[in-house]
GUDREN-586239 format. One line per 8 residues: number of its first residue (from 0); for each residue x, y, z of N, C-alpha, C. Coordinates in pm, 1 decimal, decimal comma. Layout:
BEGIN
NUM> X/Y/Z/X/Y/Z/X/Y/Z | ...
! end
This chain:
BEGIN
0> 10977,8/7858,9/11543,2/11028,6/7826,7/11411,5/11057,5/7956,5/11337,3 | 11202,4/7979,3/11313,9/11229,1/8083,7/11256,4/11243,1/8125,1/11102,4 | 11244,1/8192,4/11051,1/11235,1/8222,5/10867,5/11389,9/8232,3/10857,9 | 11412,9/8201,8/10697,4/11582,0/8231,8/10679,6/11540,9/8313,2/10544,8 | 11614,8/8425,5/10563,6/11601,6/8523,8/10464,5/11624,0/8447,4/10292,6 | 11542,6/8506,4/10237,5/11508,6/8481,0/10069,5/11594,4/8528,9/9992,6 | 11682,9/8456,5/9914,7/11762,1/8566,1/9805,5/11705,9/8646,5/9727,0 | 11708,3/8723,1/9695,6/11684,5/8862,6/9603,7/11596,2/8777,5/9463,7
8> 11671,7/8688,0/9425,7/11607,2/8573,4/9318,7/11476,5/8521,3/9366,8 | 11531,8/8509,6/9501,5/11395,0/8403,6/9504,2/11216,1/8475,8/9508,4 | 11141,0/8376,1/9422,6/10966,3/8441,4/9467,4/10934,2/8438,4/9594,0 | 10866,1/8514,8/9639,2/10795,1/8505,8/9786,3/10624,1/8513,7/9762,6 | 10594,7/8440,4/9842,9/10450,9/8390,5/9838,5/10390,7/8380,9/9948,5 | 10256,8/8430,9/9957,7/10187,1/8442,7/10089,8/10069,9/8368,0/10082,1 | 10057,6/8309,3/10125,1/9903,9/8181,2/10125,4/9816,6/8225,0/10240,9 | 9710,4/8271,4/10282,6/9604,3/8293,2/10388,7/9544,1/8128,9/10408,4
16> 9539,7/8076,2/10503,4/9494,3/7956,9/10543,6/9525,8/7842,7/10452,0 | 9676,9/7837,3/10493,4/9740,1/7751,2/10429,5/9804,3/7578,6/10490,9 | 9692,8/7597,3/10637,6/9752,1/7472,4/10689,8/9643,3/7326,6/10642,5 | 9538,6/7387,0/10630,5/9494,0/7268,8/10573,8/9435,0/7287,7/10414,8 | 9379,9/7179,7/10375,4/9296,1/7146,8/10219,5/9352,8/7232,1/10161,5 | 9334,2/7348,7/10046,4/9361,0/7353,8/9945,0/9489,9/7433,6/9939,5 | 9473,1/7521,5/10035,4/9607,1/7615,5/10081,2/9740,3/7510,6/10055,1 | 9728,9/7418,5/10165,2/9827,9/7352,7/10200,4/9866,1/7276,8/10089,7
24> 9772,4/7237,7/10003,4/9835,2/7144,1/9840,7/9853,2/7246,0/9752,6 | 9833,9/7409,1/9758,0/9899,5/7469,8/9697,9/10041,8/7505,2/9757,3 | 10036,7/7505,5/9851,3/10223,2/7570,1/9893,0/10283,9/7421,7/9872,1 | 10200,6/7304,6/9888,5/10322,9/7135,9/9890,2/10345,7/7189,0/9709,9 | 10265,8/7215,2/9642,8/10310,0/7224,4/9487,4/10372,6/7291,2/9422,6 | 10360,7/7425,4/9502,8/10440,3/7506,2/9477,9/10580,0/7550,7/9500,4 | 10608,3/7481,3/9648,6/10712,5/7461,4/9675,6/10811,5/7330,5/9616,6 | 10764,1/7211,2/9570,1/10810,0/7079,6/9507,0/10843,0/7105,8/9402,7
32> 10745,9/7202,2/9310,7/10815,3/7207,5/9128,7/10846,3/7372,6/9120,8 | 10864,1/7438,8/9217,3/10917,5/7579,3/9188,4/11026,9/7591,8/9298,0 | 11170,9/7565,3/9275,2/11260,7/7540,8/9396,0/11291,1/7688,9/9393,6 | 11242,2/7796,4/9353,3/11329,7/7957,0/9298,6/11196,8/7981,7/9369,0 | 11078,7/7935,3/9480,5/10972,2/8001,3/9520,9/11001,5/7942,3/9691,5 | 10962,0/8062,7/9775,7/10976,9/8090,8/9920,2/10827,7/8076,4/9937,1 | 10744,6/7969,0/10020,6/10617,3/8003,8/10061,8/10577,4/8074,2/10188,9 | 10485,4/8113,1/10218,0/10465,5/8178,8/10366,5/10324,0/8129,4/10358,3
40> 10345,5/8057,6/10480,7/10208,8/7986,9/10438,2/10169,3/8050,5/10593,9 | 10024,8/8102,8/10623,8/9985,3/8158,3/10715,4/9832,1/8037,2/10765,1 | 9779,6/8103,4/10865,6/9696,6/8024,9/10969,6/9678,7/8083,6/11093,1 | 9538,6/8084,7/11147,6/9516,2/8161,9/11259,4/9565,2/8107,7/11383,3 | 9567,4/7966,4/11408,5/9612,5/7854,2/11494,6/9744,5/7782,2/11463,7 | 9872,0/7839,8/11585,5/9985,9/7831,0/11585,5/10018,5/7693,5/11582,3 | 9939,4/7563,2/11649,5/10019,1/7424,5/11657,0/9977,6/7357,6/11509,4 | 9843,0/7367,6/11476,1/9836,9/7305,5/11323,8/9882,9/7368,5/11200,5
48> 9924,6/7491,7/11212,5/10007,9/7574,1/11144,0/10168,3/7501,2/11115,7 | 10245,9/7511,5/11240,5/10373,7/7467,3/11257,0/10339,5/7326,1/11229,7 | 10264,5/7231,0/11248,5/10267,9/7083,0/11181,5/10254,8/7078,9/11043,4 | 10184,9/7151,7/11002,6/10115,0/7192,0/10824,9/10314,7/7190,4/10767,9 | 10374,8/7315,7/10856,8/10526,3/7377,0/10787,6/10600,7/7250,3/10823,5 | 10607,3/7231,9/10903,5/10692,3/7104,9/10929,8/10701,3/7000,2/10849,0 | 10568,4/6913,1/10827,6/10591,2/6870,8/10700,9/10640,5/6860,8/10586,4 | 10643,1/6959,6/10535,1/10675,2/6975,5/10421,2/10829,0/7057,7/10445,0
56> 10878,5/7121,8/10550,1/10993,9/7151,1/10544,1/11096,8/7030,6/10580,6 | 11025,5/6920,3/10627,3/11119,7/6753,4/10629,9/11138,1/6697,9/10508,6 | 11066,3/6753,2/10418,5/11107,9/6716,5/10227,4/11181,3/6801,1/10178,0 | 11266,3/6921,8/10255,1/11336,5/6980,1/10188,7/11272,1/7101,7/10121,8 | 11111,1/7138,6/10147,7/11093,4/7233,6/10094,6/11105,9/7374,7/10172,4 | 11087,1/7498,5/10093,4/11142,2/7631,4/10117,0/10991,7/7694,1/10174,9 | 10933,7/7704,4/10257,5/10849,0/7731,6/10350,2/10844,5/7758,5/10523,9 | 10747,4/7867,8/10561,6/10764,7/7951,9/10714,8/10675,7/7954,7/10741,1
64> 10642,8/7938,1/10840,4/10469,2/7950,6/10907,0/10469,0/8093,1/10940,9 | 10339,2/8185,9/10919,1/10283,8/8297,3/10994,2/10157,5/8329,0/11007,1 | 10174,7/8319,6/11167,5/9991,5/8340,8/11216,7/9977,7/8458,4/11173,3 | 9811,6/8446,1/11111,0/9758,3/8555,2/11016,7/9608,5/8504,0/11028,3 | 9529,6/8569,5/11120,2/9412,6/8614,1/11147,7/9349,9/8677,1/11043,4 | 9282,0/8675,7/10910,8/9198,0/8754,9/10839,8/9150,7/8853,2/10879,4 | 9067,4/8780,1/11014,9/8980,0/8912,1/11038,7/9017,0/8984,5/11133,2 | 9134,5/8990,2/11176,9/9224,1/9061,0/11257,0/9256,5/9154,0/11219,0
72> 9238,0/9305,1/11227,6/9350,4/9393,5/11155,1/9472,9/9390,9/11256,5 | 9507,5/9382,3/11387,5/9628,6/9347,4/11437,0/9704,7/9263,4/11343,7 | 9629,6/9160,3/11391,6/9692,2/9015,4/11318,6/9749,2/9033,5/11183,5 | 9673,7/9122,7/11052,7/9760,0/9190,1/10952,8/9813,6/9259,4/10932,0 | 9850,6/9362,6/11018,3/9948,2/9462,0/11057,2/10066,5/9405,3/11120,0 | 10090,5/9310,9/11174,6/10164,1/9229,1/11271,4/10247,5/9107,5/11129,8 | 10135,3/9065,4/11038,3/10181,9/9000,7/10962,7/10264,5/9050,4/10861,1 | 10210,1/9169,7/10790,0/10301,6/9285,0/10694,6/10434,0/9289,3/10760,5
80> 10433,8/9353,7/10919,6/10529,3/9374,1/10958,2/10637,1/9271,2/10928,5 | 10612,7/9157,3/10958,2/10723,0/9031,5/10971,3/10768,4/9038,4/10783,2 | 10674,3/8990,1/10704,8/10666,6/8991,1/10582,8/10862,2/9118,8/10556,9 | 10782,6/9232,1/10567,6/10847,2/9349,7/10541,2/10982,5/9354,0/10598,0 | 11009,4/9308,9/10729,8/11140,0/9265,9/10824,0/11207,1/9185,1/10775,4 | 11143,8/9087,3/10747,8/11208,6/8898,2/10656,7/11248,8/9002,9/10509,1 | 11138,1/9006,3/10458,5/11159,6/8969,7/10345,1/11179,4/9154,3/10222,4 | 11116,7/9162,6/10305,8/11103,3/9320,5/10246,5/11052,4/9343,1/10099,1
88> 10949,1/9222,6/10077,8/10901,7/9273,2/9941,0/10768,3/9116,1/9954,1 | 10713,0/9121,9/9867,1/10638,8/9024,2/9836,3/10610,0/9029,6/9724,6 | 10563,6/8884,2/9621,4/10546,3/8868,9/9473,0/10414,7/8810,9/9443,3 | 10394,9/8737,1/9530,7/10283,5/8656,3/9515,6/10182,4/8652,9/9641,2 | 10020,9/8687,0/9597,0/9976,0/8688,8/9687,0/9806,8/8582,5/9682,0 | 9832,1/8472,0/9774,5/9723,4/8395,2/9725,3/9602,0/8385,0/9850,3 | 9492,5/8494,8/9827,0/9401,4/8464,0/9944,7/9325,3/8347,6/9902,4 | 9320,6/8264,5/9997,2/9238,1/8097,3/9994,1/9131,2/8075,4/10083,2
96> 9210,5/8184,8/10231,4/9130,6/8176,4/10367,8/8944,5/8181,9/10346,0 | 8888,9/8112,8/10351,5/8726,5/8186,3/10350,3/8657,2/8042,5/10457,4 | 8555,1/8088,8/10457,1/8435,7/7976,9/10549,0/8329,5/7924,6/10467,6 | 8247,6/7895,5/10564,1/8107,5/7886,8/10429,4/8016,6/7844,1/10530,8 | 7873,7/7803,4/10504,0/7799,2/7737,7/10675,4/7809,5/7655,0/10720,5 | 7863,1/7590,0/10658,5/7900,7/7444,0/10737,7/8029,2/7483,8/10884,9 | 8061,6/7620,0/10866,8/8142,3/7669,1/10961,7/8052,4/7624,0/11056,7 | 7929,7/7661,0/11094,9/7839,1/7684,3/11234,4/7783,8/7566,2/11236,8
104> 7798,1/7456,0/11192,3/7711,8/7338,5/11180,4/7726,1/7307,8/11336,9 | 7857,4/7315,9/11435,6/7844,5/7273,8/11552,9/7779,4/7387,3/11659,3 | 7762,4/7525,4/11560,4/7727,0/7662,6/11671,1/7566,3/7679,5/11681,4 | 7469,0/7598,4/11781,9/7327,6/7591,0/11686,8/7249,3/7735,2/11763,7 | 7327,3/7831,9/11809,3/7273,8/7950,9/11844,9/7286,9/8064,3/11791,1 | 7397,5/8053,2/11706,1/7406,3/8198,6/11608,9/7281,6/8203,5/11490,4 | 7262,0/8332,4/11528,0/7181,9/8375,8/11443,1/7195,3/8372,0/11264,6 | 7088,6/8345,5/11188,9/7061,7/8393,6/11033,4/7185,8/8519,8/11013,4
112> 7165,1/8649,6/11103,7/7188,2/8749,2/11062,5/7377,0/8741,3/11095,7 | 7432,0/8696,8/11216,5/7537,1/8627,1/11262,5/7635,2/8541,7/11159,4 | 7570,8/8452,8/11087,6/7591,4/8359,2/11016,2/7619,4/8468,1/10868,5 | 7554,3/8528,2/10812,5/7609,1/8640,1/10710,8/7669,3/8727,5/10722,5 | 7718,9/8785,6/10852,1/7765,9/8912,4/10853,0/7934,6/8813,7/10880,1 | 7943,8/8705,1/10939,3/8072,3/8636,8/10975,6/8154,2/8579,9/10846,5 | 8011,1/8525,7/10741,5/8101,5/8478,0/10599,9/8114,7/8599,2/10553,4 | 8019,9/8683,6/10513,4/8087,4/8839,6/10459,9/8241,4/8905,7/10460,9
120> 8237,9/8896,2/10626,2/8340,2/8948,5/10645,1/8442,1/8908,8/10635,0 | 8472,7/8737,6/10649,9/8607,3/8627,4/10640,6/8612,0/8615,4/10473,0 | 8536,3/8637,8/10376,9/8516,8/8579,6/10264,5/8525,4/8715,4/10141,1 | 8507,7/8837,1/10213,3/8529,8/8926,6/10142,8/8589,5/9078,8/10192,0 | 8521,2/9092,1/10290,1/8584,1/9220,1/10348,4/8773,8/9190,0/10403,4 | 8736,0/9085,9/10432,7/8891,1/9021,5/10496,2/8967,8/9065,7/10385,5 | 8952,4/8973,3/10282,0/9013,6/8964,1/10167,0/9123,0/9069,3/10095,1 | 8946,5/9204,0/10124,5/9043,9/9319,7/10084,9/9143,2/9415,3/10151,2
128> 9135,0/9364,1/10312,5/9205,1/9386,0/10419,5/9351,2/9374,5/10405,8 | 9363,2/9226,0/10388,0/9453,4/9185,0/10362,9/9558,7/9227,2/10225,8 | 9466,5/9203,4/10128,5/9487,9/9245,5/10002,7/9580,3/9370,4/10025,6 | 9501,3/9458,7/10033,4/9526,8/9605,2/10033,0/9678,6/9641,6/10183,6 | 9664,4/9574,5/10271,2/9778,1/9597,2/10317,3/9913,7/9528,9/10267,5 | 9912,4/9475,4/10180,1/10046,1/9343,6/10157,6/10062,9/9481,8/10017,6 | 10006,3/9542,1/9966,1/10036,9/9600,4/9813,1/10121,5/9629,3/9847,0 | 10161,4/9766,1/9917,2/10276,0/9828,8/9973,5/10391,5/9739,3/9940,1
136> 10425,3/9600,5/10000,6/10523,3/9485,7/9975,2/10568,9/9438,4/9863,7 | 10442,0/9452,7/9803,7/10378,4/9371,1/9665,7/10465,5/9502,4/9553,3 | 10450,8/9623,7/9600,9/10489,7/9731,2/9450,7/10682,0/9737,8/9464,9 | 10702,4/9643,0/9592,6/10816,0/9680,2/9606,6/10892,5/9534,2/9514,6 | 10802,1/9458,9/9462,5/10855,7/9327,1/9408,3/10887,2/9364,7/9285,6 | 11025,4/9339,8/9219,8/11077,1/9396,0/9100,3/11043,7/9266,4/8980,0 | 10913,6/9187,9/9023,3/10848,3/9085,4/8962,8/10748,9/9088,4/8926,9 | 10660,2/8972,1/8852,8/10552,7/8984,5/8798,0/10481,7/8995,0/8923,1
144> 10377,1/9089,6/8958,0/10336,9/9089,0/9095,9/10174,5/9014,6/9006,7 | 10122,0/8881,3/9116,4/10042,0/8817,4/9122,0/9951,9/8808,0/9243,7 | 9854,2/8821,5/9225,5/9723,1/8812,3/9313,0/9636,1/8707,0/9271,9 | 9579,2/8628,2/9366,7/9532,6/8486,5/9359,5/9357,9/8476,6/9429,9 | 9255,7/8520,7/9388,7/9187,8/8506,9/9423,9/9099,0/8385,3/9434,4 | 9075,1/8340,7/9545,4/9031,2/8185,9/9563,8/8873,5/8200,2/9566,6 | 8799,2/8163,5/9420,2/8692,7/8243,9/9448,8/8609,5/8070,8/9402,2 | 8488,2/8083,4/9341,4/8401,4/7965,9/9296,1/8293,0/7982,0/9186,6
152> 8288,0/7846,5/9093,1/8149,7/7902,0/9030,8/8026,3/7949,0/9071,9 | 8033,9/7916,4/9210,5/7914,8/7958,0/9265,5/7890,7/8061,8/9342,4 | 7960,9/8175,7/9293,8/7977,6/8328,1/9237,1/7924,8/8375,6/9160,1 | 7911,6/8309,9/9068,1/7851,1/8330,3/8907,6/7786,6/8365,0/8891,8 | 7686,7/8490,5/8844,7/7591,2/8504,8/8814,3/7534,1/8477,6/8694,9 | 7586,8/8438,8/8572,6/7564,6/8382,7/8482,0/7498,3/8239,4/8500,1 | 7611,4/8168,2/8603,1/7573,4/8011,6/8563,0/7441,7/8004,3/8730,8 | 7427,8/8094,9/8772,2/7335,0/8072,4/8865,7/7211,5/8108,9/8814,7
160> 7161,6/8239,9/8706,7/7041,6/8227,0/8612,2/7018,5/8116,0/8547,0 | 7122,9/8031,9/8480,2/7098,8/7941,8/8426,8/7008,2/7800,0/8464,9 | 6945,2/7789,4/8410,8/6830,3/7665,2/8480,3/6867,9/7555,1/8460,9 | 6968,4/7534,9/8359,9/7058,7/7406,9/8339,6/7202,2/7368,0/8397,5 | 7223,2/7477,0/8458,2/7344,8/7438,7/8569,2/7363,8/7408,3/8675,4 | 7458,7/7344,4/8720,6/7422,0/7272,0/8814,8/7405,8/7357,4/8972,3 | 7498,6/7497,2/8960,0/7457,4/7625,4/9057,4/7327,3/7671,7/9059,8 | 7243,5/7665,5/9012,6/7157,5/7693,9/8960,7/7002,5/7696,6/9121,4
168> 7047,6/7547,6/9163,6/6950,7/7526,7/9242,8/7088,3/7545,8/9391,9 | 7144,6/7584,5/9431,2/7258,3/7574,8/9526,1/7155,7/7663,2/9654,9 | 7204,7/7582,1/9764,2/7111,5/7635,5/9863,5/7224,2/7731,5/9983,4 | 7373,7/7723,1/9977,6/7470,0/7769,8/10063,2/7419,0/7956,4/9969,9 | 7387,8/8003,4/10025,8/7337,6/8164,3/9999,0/7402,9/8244,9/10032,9 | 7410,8/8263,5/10153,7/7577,2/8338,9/10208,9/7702,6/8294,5/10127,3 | 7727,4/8197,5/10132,6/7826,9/8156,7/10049,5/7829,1/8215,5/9938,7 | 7762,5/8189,2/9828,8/7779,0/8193,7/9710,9/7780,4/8370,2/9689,8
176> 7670,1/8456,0/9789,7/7712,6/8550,1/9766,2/7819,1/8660,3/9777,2 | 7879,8/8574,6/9918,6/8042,0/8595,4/9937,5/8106,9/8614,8/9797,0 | 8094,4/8498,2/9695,1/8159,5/8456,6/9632,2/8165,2/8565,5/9482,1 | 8033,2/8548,4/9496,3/8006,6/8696,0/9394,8/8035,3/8866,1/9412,8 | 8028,7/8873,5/9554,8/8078,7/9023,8/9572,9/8220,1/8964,4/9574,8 | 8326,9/8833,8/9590,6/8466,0/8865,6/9576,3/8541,9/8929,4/9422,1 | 8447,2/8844,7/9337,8/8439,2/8857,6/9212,6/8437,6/9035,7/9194,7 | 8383,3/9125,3/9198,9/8360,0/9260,1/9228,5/8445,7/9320,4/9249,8
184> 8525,0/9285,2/9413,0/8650,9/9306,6/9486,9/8725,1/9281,4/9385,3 | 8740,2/9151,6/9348,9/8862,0/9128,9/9247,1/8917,9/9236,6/9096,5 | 8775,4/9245,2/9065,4/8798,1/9340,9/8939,6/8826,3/9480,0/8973,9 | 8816,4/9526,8/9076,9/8865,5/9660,0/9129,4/8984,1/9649,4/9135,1 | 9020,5/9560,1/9230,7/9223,3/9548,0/9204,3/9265,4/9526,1/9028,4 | 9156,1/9446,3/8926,5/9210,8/9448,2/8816,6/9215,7/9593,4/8737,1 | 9108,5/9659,4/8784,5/9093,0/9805,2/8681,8/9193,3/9873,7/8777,3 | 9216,9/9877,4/8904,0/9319,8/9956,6/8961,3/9503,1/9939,3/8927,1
192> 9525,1/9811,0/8869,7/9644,7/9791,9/8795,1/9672,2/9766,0/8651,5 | 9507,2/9819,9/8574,7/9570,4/9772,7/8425,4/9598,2/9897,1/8366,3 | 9642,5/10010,6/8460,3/9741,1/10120,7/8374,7/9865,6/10099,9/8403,0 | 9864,0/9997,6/8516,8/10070,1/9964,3/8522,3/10099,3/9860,0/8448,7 | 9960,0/9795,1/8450,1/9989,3/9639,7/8318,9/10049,8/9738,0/8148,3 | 9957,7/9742,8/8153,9/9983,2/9843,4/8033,6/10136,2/9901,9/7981,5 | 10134,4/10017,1/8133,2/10280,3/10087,3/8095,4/10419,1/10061,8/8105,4 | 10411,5/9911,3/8175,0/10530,6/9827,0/8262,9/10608,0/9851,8/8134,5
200> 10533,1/9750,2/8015,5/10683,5/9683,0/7906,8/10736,2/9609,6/7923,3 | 10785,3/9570,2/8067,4/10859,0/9476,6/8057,5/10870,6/9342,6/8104,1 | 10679,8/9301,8/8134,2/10629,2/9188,9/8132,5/10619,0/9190,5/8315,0 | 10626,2/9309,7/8394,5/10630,2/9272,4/8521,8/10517,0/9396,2/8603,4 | 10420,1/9386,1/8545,3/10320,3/9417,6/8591,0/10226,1/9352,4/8692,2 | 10129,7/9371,5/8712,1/10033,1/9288,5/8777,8/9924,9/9187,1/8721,4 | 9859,4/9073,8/8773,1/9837,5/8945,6/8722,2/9728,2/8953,5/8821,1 | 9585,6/9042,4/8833,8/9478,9/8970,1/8940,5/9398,7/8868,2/8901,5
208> 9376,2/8734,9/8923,6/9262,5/8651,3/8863,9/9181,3/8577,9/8950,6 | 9079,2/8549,8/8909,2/8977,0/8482,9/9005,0/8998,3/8340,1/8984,9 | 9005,0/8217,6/9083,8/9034,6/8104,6/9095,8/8915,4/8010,8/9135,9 | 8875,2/7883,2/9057,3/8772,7/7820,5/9137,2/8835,0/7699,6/9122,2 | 8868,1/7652,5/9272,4/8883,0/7542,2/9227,0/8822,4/7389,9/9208,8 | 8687,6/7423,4/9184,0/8636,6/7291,0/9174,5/8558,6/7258,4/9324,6 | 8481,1/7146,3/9266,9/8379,2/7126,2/9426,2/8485,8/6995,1/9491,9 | 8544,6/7036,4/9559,1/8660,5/7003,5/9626,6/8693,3/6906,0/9755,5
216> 8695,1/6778,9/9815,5/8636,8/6760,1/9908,1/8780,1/6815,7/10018,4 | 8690,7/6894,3/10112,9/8743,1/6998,0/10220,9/8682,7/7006,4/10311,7 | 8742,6/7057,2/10409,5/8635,8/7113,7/10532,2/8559,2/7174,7/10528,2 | 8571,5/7249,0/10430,9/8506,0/7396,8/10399,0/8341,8/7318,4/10397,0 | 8324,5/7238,8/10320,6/8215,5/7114,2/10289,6/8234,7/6989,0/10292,3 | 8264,7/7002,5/10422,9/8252,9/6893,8/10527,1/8328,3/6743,8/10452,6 | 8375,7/6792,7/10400,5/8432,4/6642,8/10267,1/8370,0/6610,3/10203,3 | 8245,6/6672,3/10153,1/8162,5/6610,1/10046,9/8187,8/6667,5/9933,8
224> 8279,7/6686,5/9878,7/8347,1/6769,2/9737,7/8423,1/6656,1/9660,9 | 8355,7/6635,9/9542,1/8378,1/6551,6/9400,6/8500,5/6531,3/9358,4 | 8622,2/6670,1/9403,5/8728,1/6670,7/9355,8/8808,2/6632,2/9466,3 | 8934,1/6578,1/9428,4/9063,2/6588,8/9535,2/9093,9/6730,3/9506,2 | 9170,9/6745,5/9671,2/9237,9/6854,5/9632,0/9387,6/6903,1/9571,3 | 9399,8/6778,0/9588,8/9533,9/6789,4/9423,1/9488,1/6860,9/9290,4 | 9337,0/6801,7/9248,6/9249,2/6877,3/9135,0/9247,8/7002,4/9172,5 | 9228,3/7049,4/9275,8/9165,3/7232,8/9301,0/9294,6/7291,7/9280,5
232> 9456,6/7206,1/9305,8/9527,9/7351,5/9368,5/9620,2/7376,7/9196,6 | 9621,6/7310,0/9100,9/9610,5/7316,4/8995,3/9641,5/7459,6/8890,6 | 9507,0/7499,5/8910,4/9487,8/7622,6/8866,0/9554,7/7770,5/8916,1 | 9553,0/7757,6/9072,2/9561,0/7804,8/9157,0/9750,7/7813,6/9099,3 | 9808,7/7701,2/9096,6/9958,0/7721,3/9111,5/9958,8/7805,6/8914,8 | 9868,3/7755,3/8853,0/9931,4/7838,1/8740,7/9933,2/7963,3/8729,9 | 9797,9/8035,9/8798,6/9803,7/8132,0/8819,3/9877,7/8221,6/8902,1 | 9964,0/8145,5/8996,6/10051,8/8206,1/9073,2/10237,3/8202,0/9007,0
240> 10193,1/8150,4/8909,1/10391,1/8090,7/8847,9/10356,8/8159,1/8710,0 | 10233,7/8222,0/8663,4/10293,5/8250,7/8496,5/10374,5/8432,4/8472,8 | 10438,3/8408,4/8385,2/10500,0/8508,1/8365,4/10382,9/8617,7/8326,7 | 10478,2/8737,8/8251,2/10461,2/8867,5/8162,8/10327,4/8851,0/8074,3 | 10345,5/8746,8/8040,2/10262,0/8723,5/7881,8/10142,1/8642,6/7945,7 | 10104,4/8632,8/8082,4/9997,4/8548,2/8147,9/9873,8/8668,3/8130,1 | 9729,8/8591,8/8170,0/9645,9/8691,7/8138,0/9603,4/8785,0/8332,8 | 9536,2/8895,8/8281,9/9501,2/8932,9/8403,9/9320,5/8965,7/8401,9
248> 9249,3/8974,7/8542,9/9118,0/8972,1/8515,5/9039,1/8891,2/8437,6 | 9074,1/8725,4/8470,1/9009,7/8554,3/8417,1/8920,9/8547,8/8555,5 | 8880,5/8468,5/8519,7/8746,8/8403,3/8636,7/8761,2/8272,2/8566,2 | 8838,9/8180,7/8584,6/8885,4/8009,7/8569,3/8883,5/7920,7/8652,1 | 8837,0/7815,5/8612,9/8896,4/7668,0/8691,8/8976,2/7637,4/8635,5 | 9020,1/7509,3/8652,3/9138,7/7387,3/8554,8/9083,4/7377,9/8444,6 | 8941,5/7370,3/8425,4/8931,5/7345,2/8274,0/8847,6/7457,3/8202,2 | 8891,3/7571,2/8212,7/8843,3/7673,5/8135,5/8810,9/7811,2/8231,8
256> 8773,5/7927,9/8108,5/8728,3/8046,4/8165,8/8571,7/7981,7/8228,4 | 8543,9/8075,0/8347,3/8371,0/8103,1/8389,1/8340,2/8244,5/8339,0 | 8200,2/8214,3/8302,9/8156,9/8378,5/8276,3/8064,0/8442,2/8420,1 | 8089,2/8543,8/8423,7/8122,1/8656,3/8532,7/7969,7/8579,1/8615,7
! end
C-alpha cells in the first residue's frame, strides 16, 4: 500500500500505534472533520496495520500505514526516512504508542525487574526517541508544529498524594510511573521551544501538551475502562488541530486542566 504525496496545504500527522483503540479513533476523527489533514498512522505489525488503513481509506479518508517499532531505533530511522521522502516535513506529532501490565498478563515468566524496564522503555524512553528524531521534519513544517503527548492522570503527582482521589490507591506502579516521568519528558520539549513560541509572531510556533484521555476501555486495560474511546480521542484531536493562539505545556483531559 503505497502513500500519494501531500499538497504543500495539506497537515501531516504521525500517530505511533495507531491501529487499534485510541490511536485509531484519533486518525478516524481526524481524518473525517479535518479533510486539509494527511494521517500516518503507524504500528509495529504490518497485517493489522494495513486493515486499521484500509478501513478508513474505503470512507474516503486521507491516510497511509507505516510500520514503526518504538522501540526500534532502525524501525525510527527507517520511519523518518519514508516520512522525509513522502512528505518532507511533518506538523503534527501524536505519540499514543505505550503498554502497561496487563501487557504480560499472558507472559507468567518475566520478571518484576523485566516488566519495568519494558514499560519504561515503550512508555517513555521510546517516546523521546521518536520524538526527538521526527523534530528535524517537524522544524521543517512552515505550521503550527504540534506535539501530542498521550499521557494519564495517573501520572499525577498531585492527584496521587491526594487521599480523596480516585489515583490515589492505583496499584499499576510501573505504569503510572511511566506516566509521570512522561510528564517530565514532556516539559523539556516545552522549555526547549518556548523561545521559538515566543519569537515566532506569527502564531506558528510549537504546541507541546500532555493528553489524558480518560480511563478508557482498551487493550491497554484489558477493556475494563469507563470511557469509550470516542470519549478519549477528543482531547487528543483538539490538541492536535488548534491554531497560534492554542496553549502550550497543559496536562488536560476533555474536561479540564490536571495539576502536575
Amino acid at each position: 500500500m503505497t502513500a500519494t504525496m501531500a499538497s504543500p496545504d495539506t497537515t501531516i500527522v504521525l500517530i505511533t500505534g495507531a491501529n487499534q483503540g485510541i490511536g485509531f479513533e484519533i486518525a478516524k476523527k481526524l481524518a473525517t472533520e479535518h479533510k486539509d489533514y494527511h494521517i500516518i498512522m503507524t504500528g509495529r505489525r504490518k497485517q493489522p496495520l494495513e486493515e486499521a488503513v484500509s478501513s478508513l481509506k474505503s470512507r474516503g479518508l486521507s491516510v497511509e500505514p507505516l510500520i514503526l517499532d518504538v522501540t526500534s531505533d532502525a524501525s525510527i530511522v527507517a520511519a523518518v526516512s519514508h516520512v522525509s521522502s513522502t512528505h518532507g516535513r511533518l506538523d503534527v506529532l501524536i505519540n499514543n504508542a505505550g503498554i502497561s501490565e496487563h501487557t504480560f498478563d499472558n507472559i507468567p515468566d518475566i520478571s518484576p525487574r523485566q516488566k519495568w524496564a519494558i514499560i519504561l522503555d515503550t512508555n517513555v524512553t521510546s517516546v523521546a526517541m521518536v520524538t526527538d528524531a521526527f523534530i528535524p521534519l517537524m522544524e521543517k513544517s512552515a505550521k503550527v508544529r504540534r506535539i501530542v503527548m498521550m499521557g494519564s492522570v495517573m501520572g499525577s503527582l498531585t492527584c496521587r498524594a491526594d487521599k480523596g482521589h480516585h489515583c490515589h490507591v492505583d496499584t499499576y506502579t510501573a505504569y503510572c510511573a511511566s506516566k509521570t516521568a512522561l510528564n517530565m519528558l514532556s516539559l523539556h520539549y516545552v522549555i526547549r521551544f518556548e523561545k521559538a513560541e515566543g519569537e515566532d509572531g506569527d502564531g506558528k510556533g510549537w504546541k507541546v501538551n500532555v493528553c489524558c484521555p480518560g480511563y478508557c476501555s482498551t487493550n491497554l486495560n484489558k477493556f475494563q475502562g469507563l470511557k469509550s474511546v470516542e470519549e478519549g480521542r477528543v482531547n487528543a484531536v483538539r490538541l492536535a488541530t488548534m491554531g497560534g493562539e492554542g496553549e502550550t505545556g497543559s496536562y488536560s483531559a476533555k474536561e479540564g486542566r490536571i495539576p502536575w
